[in-house]
C-alpha positions as CSV (number, residue, x, y, z in Angstrom):
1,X,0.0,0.0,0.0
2,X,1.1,3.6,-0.9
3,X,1.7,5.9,2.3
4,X,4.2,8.1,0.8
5,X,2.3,10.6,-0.6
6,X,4.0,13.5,0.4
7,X,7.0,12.6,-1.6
8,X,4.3,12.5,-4.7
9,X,0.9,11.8,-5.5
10,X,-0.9,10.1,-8.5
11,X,-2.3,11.8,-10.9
12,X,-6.2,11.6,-10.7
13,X,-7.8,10.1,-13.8
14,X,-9.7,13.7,-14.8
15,X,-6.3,14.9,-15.0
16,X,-5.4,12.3,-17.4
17,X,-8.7,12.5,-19.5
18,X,-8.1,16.9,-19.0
19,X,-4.3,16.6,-20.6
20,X,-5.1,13.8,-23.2
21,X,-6.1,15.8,-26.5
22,X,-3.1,18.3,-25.6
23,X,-0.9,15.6,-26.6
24,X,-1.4,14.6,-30.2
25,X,-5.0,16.9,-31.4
26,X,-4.6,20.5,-29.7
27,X,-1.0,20.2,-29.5
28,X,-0.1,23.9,-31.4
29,X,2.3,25.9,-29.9
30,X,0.5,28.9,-27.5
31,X,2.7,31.6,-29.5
32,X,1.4,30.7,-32.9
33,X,-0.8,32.8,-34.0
34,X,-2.5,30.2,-36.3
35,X,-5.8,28.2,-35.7
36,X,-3.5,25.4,-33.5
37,X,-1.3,28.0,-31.4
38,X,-4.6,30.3,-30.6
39,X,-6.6,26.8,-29.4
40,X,-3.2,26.0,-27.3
41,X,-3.5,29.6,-26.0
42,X,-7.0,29.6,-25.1
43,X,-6.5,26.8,-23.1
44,X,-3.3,28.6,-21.4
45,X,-5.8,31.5,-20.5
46,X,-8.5,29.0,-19.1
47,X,-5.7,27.1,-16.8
48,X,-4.8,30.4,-15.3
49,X,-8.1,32.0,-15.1
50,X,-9.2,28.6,-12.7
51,X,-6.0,28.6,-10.8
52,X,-6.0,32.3,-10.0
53,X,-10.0,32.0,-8.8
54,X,-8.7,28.9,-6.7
55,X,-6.0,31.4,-5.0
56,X,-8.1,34.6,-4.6
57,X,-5.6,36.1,-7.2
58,X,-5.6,37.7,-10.3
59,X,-4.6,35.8,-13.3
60,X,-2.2,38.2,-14.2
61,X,-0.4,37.3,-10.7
62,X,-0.3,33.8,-11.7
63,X,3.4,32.3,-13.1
64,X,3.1,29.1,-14.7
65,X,7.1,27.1,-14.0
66,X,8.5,24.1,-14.7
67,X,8.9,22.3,-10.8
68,X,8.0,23.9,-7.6
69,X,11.8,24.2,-7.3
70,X,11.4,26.2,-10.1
71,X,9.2,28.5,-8.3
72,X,10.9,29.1,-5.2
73,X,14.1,29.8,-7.0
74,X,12.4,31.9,-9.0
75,X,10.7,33.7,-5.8
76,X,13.7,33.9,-4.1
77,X,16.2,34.8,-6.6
78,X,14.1,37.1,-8.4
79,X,12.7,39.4,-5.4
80,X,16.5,39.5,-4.7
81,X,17.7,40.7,-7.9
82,X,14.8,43.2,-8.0
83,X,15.9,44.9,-5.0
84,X,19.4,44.4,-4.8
85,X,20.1,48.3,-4.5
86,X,17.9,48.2,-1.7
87,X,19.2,45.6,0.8
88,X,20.3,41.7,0.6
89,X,19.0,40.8,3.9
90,X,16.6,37.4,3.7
91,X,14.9,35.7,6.9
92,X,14.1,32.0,6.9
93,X,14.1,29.2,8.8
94,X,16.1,26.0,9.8
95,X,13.2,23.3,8.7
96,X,12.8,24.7,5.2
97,X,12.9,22.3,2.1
98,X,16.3,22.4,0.3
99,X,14.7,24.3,-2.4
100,X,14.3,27.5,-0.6
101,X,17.6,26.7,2.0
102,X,20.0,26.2,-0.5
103,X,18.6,29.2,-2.7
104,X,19.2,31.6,0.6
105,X,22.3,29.8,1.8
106,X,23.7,30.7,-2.0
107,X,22.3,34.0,-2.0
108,X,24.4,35.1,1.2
109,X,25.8,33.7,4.0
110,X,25.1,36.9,6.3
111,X,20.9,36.1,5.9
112,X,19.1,34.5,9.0
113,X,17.6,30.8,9.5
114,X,15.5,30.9,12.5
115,X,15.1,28.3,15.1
116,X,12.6,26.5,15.6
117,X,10.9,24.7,18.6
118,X,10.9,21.1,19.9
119,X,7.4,20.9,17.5
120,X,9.1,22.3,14.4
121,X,7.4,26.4,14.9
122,X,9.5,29.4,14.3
123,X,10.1,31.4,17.3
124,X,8.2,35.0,16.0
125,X,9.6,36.8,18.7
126,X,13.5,36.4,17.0
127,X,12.0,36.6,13.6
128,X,10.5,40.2,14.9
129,X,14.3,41.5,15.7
130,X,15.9,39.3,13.2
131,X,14.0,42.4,10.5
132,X,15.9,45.0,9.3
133,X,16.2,48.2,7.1
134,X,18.1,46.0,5.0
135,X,15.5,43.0,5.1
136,X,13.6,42.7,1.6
137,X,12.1,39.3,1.9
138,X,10.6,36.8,4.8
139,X,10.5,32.9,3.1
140,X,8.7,30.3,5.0
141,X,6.7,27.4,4.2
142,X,3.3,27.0,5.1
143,X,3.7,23.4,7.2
144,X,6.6,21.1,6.9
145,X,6.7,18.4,4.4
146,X,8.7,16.4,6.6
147,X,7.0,15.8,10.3
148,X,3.3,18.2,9.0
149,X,4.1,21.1,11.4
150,X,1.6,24.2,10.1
151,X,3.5,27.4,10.2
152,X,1.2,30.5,12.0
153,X,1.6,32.3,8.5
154,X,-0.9,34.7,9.0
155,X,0.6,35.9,12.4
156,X,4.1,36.6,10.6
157,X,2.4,38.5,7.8
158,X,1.1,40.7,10.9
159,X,4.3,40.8,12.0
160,X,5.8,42.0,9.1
161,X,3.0,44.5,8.2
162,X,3.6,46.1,11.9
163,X,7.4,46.1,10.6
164,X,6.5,47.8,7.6
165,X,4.9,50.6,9.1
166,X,8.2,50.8,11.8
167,X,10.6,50.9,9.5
168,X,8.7,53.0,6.4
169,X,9.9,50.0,4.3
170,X,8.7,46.7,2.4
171,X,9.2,43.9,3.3
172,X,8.2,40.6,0.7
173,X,6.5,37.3,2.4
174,X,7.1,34.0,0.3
175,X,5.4,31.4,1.8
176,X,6.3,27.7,0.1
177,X,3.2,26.2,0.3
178,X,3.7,22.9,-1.7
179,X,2.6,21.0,0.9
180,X,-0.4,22.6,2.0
181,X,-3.1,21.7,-0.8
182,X,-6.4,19.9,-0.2
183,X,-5.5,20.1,3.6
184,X,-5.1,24.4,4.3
185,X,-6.6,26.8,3.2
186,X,-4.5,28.2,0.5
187,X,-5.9,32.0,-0.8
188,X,-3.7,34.1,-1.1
189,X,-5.7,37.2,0.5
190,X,-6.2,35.2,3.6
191,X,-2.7,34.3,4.5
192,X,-1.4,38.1,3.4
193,X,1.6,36.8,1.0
194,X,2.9,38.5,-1.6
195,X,4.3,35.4,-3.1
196,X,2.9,31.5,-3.0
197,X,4.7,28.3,-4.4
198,X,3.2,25.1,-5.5
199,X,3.6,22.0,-7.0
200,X,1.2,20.0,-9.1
201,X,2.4,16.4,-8.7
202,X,1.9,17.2,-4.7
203,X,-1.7,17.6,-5.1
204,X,-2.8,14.5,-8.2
205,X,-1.5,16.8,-11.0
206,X,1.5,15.8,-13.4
207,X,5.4,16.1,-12.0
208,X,7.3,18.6,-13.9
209,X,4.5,22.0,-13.2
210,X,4.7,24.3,-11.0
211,X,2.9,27.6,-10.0
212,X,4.1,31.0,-8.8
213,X,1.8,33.4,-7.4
214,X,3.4,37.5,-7.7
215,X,0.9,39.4,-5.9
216,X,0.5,42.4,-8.9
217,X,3.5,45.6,-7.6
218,X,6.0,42.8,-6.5
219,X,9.4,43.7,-7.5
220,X,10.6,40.2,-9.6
221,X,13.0,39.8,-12.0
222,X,13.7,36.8,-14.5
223,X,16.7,34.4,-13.3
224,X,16.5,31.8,-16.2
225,X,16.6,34.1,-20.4
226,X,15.3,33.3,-23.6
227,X,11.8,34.4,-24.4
228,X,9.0,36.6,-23.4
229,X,6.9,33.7,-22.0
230,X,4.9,34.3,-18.5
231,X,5.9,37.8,-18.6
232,X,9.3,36.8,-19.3
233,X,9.8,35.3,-15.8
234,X,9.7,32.0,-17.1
235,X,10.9,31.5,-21.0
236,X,10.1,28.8,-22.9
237,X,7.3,27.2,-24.4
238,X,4.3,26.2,-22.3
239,X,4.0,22.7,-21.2
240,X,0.0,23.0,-21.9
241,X,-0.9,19.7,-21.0
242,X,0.9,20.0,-17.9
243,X,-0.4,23.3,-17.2
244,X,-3.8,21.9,-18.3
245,X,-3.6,19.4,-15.5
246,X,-2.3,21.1,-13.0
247,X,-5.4,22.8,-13.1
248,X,-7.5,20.4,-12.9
249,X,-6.2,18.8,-10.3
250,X,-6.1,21.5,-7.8
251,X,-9.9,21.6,-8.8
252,X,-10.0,18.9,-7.6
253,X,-8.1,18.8,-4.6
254,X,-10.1,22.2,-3.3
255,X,-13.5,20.2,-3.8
256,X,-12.2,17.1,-2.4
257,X,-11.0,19.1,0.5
258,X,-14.3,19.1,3.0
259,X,-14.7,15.0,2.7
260,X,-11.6,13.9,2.7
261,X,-9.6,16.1,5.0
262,X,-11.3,14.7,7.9
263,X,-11.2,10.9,6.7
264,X,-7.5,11.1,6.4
265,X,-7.2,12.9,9.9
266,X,-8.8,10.5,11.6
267,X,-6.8,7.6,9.7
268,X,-3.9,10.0,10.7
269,X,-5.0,9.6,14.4
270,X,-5.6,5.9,14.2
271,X,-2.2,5.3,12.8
272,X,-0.2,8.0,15.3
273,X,-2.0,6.0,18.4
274,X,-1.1,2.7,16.9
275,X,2.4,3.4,16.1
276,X,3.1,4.9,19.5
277,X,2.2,1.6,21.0
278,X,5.7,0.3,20.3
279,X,8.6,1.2,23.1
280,X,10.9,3.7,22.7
281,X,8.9,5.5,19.6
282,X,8.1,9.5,19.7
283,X,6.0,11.6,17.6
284,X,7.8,14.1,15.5
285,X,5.7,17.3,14.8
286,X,3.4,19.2,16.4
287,X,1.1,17.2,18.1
288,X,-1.9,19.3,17.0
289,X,-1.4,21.7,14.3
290,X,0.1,19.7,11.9
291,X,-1.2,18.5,8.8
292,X,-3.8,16.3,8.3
293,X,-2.2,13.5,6.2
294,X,1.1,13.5,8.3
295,X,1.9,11.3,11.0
296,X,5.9,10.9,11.5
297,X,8.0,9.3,14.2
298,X,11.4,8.5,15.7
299,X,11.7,5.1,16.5
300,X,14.9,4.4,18.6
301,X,17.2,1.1,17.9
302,X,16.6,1.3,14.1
303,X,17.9,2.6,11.1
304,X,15.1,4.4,8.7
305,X,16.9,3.2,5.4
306,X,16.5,-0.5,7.0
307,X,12.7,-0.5,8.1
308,X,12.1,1.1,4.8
309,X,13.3,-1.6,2.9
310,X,11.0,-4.5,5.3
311,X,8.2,-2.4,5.0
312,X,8.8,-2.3,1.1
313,X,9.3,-6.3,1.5
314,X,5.4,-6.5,3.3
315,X,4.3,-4.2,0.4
316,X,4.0,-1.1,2.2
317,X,5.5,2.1,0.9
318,X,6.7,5.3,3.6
319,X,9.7,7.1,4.3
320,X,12.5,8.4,6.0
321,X,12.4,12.1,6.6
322,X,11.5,14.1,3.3
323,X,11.9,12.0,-0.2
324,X,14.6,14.2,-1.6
325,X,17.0,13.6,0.8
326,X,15.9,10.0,1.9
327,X,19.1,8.6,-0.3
328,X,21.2,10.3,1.9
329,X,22.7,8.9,4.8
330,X,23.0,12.2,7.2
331,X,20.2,13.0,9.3
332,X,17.5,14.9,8.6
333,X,18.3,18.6,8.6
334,X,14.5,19.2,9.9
335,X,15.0,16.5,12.4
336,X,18.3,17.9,13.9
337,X,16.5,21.7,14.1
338,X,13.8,20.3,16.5
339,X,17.0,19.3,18.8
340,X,16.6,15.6,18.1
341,X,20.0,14.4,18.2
342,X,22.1,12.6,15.3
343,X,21.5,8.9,16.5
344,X,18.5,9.0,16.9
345,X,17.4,11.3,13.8
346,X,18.3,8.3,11.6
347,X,16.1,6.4,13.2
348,X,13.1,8.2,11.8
349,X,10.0,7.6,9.3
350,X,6.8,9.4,7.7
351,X,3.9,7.8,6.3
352,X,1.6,10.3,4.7
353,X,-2.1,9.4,3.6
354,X,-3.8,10.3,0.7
355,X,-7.6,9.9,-0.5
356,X,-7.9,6.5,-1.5
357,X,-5.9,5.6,2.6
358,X,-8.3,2.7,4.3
359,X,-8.8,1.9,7.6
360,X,-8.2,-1.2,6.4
361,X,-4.3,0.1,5.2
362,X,-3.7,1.5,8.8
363,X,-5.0,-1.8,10.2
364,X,-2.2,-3.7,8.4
365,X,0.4,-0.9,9.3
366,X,-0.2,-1.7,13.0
367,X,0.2,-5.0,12.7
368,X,3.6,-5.0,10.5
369,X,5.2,-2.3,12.0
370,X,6.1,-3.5,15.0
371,X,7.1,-7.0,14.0
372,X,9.3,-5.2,11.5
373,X,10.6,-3.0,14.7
374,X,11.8,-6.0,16.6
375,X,13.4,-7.5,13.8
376,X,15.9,-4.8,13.3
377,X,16.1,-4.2,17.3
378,X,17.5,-7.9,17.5
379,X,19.7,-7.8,14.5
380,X,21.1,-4.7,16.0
381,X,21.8,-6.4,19.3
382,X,23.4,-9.3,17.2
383,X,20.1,-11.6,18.1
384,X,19.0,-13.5,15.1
């Protein structure tokens, strides 16, 4: 059974039938200005119109990208390049994804990561000094991908609004929220951003799409040349059936949202009581606001890679930590934030449900887990 879908998700069969004639019938090129291009526009302009109404935005604010790596470089990067004359000066935090840390690490090594909690939560009260006259942009992600911890993002837009008005200056909120669909709420008015990543293949769309909101006055600047495409931020030709589907699926995901949030919660629940039931196990996260779909753990005497590979064996798939550093064998970067020490941080793993999770799934977790546990506990003490 699949309980790794916050590493991906697959792609709902209306996103398939959506994309289909984009392939081989309406596949014209959207800058043509012939019968094929204009029916490839058209449905460019339909994708974006759907996705800005999804986010409260404007579909001039919406940037269609390649990966939602794509987008938080692009975020990032471009915000910096814009307003390089002004300052250099970018906050963050230690639990990020890669995709935004490694961006901001690049960028300078003078900006600030924040610490976090024992639950994974910035600390507002450093991010509130940590601002300066020289700070042009706040980035941090909506809830962690990694052990579901929800971010107060509307509290540090206050915060930075209050800043604003201290320091007669602007100051830009990127808030990565590629983890966040189907299970938060995800307008753009409501959380106060000015700019909002996401990924499709996170959310039942098709890998390789990403979106960029740009709340409309944002300073941005390209960081990747070669055409006038999405107002030049983002050359190339459209991908329309991925855009197509991308579309669709956060559709959707939106409508899906009131039935199977609290389904997956309570499987969530089940799964987080029944795991806990084996000795020496902790819950990583928040223990409340953390996402829905979410339930991660540090299981002492174990190695993650190892259980991993047994749960593969009893046909179950999960992880350990976030599924882009997983093949690495140093600990979890979120894991070490939230003080968890090194030995123990490789003893972690995630399972993360999706809409077609059963009670019935969980049922058989419980039961293999900790027989799977035990093995490697013995092994380890050289018992076979």
């Amino acid at each position: 059974m699949y309980l790794d879908y916050a590493a991906t998700t697959p792609v709902y069969p209306e996103v398939v039938e959506a994309m289909q004639p984009f392939w081989q019938v309406k596949f014209g090129n959207p800058s043509s200005v012939h019968a094929w291009g204009q029916e490839a526009r058209v449905a460019i302009d339909e994708a974006r119109g759907k996705v800005a109404g999804f986010l409260g935005a404007e579909p001039m604010e919406v940037v269609f990208v390649g990966t939602t790596t794509s987008s938080t470089n692009l975020a990032i990067q471009g915000v910096a390049r814009a307003l390089k004359e002004k300052g250099n000066h970018i906050i963050t935090s230690q639990v990020e994804h890669h995709a935004v840390l490694d961006v901001v690490k690049a960028l300078s090594d003078q900006n600030t990561f924040l610490p976090v909690d024992k639950f994974g939560v910035v600390d507002l009260g450093i991010l509130e000094k940590a601002i300066s006259e020289n700070t042009i942009l706040v980035t941090i992600m909506y809830a962690n991908n990694e052990v579901g911890t929800i971010q107060p993002i509307k509290k540090i837009s206050e915060i930075l609004k209050a800043k604003e008005k201290k320091l007669n200056t602007k100051i830009y909120f990127h808030v990565d929220a590629a983890a966040a669909v189907g299970w938060l709420d995800v307008n753009v008015v409501h959380l106060g951003v000015d700019l909002l990543t996401l990924g499709a293949h996170k959310f039942g769309g098709p890998k390789g799409a990403g979106i960029l909101y740009v709340k409309k006055g944002t300073p941005i600047k390209p960081t990747v040349f070669g055409g006038h495409h999405e107002e030049g931020l983002w050359p190339g030709t459209e991908a329309v059936p991925l855009v197509v589907g991308m579309s669709k699926a956060l559709e959707i995901s939106l409508a899906r949202e009131k039935t199977v949030k609290p389904k997956v919660k309570r499987l969530r629940d089940q799964l987080i009581k029944g795991v806990l039931t084996i000795p020496k196990t902790e819950l990583t996260g928040h223990p409340t606001k953390r996402l829905a779909d979410i339930a991660s753990f540090i299981i002492e005497g174990i190695e993650g890679e190892a259980t991993l590979l047994l749960l593969s064996d009893y046909g179950i798939a999960a992880s350990s930590g976030s599924a882009c550093t997983s093949g690495q064998l140093k600990p979890s970067h979120v894991l070490l934030a939230i003080g968890i020490p090194a030995e123990k941080a490789h003893g972690s793993i995630r399972f993360s449900l999706g809409p077609e999770t059963s009670p019935k799934d969980i049922d058989y977790v419980i039961q293999v887990l900790p027989r799977v546990v035990e093995k490697l506990r013995r092994l380890r003490r050289g018992i076979k």
